[in-house]
TORVEX-766387 format. One record per atom (N, C-alpha, C): residue in one letter; x, y, z. Coordinates in steps of 0.05 Angstrom, whole numbers, plus 5000, padded with zeros to 4 digits. Layout:
# TORVEX-766387
AXYZ
...
***
This chain:
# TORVEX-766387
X111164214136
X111264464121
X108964454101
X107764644095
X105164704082
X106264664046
X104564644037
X105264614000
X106364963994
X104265154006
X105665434000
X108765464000
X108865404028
X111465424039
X114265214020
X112865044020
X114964864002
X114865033972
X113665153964
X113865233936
X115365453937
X114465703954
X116665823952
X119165793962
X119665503971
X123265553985
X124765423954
X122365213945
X122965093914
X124565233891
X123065583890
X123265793870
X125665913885
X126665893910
X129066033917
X131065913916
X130865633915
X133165443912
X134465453870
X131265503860
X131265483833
X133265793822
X132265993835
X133266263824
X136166223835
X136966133853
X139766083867
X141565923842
X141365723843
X141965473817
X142165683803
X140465793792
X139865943769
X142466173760
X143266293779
X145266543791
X148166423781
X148266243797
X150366113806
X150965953788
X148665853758
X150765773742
X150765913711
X149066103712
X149566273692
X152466423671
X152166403650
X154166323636
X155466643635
X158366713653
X158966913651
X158567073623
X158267403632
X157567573613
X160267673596
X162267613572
X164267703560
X164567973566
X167467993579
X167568303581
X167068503555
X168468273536
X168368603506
X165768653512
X162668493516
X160468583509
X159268713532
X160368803557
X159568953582
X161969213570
X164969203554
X165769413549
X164269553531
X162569443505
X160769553477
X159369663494
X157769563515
X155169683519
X156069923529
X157469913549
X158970243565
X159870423545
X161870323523
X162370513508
X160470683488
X158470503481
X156170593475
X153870753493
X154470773511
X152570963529
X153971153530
X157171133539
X158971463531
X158871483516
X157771443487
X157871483462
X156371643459
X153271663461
X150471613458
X151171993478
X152171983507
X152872173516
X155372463510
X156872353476
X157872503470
X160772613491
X161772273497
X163172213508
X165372043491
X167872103490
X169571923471
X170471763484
X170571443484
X171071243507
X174571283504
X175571283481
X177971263482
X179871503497
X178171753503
X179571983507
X180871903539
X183771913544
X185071973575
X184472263584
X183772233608
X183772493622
X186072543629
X186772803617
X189672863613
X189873023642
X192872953662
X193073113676
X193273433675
X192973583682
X194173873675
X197573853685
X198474033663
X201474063666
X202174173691
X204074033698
X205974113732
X207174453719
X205674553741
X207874883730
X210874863740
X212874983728
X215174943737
X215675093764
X216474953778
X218475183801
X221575323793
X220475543797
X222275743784
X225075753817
X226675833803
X229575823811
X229275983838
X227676203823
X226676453857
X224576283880
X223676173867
X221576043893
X223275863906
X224975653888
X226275503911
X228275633925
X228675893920
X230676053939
X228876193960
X226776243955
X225076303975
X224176153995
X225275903992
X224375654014
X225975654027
X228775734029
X231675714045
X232076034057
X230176294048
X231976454062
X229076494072
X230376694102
X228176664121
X226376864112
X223976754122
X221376894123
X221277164120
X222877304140
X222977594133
X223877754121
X225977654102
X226977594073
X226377604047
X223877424054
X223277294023
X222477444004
X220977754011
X220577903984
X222578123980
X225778103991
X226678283999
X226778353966
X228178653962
X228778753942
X231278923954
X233178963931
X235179073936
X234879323912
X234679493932
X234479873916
X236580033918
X239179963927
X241180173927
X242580063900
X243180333882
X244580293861
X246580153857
X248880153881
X250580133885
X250779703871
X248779603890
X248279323894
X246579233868
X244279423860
X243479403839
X246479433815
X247579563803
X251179523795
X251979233793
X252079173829
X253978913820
X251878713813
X248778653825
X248178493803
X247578573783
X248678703770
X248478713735
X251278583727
X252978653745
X255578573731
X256178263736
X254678153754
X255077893770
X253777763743
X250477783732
X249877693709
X251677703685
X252877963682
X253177983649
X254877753657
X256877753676
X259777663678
X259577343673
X256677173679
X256076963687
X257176713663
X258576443673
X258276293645
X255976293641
X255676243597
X253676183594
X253775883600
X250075763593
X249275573606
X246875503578
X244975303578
X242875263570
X240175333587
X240875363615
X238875513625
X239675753642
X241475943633
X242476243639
X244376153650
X245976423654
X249076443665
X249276313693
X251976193694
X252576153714
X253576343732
X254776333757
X255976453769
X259476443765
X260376633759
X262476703751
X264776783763
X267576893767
X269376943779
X267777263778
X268677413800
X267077753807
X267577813830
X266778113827
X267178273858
X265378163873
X265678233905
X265078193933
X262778363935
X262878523949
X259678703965
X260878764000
X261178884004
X261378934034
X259379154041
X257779114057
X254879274064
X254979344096
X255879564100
X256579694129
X254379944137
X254279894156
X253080114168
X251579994197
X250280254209
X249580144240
X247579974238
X245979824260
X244079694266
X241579784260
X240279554236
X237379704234
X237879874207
X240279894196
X239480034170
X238779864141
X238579574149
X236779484129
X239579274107
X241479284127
X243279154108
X243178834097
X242178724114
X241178404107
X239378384094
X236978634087
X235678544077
X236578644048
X238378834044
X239778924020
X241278614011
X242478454025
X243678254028
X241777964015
X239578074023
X238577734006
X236977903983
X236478193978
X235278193956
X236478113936
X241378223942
X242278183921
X242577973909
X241577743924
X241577453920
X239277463899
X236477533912
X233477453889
X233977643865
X236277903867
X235878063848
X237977843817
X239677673829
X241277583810
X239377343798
X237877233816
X235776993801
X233177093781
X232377303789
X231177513765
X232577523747
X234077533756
X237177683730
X237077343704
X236677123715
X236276883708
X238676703721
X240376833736
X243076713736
X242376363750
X244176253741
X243875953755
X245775993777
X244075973796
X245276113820
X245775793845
X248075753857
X248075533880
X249675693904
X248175773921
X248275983941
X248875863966
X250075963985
X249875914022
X249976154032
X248276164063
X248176424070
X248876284098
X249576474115
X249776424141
X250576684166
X249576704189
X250676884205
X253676824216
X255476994220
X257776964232
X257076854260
X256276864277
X255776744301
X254476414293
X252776424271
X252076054269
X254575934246
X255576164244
X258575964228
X260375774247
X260975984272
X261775964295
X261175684307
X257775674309
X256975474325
X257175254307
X256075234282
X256775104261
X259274864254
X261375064270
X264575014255
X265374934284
X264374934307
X264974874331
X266174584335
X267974434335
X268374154337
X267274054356
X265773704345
X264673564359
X264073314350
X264273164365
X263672824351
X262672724339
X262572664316
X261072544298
X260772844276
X262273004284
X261073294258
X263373264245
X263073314223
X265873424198
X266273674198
X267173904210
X267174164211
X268674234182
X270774104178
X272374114158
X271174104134
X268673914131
X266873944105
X265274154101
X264374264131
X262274484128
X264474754119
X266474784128
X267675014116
X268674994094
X269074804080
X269974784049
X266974834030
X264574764042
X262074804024
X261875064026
X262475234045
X261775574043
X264575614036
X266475514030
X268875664029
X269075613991
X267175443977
X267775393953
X265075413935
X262375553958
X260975643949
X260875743931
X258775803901
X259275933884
X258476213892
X256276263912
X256176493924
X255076493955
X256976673970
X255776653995
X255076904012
X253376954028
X251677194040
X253877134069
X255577224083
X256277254105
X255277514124
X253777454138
X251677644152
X252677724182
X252777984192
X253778044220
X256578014220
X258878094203
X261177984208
X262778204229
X264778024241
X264878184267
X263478164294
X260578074288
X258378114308
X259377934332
X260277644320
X260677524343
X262477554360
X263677414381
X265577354401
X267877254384
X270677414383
X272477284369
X274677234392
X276377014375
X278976944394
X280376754369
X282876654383
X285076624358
X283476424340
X282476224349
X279976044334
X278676104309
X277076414327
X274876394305
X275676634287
X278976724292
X280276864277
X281476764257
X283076564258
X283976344246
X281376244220
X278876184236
X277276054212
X276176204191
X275876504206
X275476784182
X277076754168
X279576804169
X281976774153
X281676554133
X281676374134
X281976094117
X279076204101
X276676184106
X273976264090
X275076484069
X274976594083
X274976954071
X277776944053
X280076784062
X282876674037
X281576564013
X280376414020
X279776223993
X277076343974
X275676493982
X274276723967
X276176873952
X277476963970
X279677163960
X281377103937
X282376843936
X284576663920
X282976623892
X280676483900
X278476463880
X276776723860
X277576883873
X275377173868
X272377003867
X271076883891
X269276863885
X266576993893
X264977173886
X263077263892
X261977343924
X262177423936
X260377443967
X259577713979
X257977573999
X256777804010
X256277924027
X258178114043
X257878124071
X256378354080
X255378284099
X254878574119
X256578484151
X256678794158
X256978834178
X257079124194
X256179014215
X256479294237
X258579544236
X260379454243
X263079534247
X264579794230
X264880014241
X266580204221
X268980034201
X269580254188
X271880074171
X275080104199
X274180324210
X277380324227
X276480054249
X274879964248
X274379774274
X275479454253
X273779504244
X274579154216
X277879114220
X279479164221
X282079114228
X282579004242
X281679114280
X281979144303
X280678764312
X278178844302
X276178514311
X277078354299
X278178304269
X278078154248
X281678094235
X282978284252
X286178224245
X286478294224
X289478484212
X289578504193
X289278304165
X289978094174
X290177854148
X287477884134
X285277824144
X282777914136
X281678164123
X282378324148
X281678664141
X283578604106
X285578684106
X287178674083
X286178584057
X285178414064
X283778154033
X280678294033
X279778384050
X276478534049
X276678754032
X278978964037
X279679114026
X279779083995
X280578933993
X281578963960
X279178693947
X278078523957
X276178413938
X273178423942
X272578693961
X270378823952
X268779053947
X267079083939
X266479373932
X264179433963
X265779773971
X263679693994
X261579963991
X259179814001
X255979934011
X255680114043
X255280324039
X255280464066
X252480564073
X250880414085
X248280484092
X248480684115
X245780844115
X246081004129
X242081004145
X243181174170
X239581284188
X239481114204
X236281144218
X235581064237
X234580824244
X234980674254
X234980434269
X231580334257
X231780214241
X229580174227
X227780044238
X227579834248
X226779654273
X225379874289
X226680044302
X225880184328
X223580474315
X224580524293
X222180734281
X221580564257
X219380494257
X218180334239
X215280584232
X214480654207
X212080774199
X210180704207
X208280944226
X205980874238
X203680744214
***
């Protein structure tokens, strides 16, 4: 190997050594220098970058995540419904964050297909969370109560009808609509009893004249509908089918 060559492998072995045993740098004096350059930049070393505040989710939005899509901005404009939620609020315990839901009238919302009754049906729901009420709701169609409440292995039917049956408020949608027999006559009865017993709040629609509600639904039912709620008679044309050009 040439003298060149040995000298510089000499100076790489030297700067290596050199590296490698250099006397670590104290962090406080790598932290001074930094803080002093955010300094110098009109930067406060000590300042945390504060997250921005989480906005709250309001009571209406998380009810807007559970009722369906075509739902979610419903508004309820008949006086009648507009009424009971006012009375559903005033009536409400108080609370530290608004009234609760309270002992109160029913809602029965009749009329033909397409007159807009379900969707009268979940406004009166968003119209009471406006209202501020502390609201713990279930909604369901009579036909998925049915399938719902259907016995089968490994299901608790017995639990699912005590959570809508002790609901503080519940939307029963299509009643009538389904296929009935002594069964799912029997399980109306027991639901729609213990609302009844309770006076607790609900909300039905359905198809059906009032002279038919008897006939589908047996007197035991018809009877207790009668007297614990106030009923809504929608009226016109098949809304669905004439929709505004």
């Amino acid at each position: 190997m040439d003298k060149p060559r040995r000298r510089r492998s000499r100076l790489r072995r030297t700067a290596l050594t050199s590296t490698l045993t250099r006397e670590p740098q104290p962090v406080g004096l790598l932290a001074d220098r930094l803080n002093g350059i955010l300094a110098g930049r009109g930067i406060d070393p000590g300042a945390v970058a504060a997250e921005p505040p989480a906005e709250p989710v309001t009571a209406l939005e998380l009810a807007d995540a559970r009722i369906p899509a075509r739902y979610r901005r419903a508004l309820a404009d008949h006086p009648q419904i507009i009424t009971w939620a006012d009375h559903i609020a005033h009536a409400g315990r108080p609370g530290p964050s608004g009234p609760g839901i309270a002992e109160g009238p029913s809602l029965l919302i009749a009329g033909p297909t397409g007159t807009g009754k379900t969707h009268q049906a979940y406004g009166a729901v968003r119209a009471l969370l406006t209202r501020g009420v502390r609201l713990r709701w279930e909604a369901v169609t009579t036909a998925d109560l049915y399938a719902r409440l259907r016995p089968r292995a490994g299901h608790d039917a017995e639990r699912d009808l005590q959570t809508l049956a002790r609901s503080p408020l519940l939307l029963l949608d299509d009643l009538g609509a389904a296929k009935t027999s002594e069964w799912t006559e029997e399980l109306t009865y027991r639901l729609i009893n213990h609302r009844y017993e309770h006076m607790l709040p609900t909300l039905i629609t359905t198809n059906l004249p009032t002279a038919e509600l008897r006939t589908t639904l047996g007197d035991r039912v018809a009877s207790r509908l009668a007297e614990m709620t106030d009923r809504v008679i929608l009226k016109g044309p098949d809304r669905r089918r004439h929709r505004s050009p």
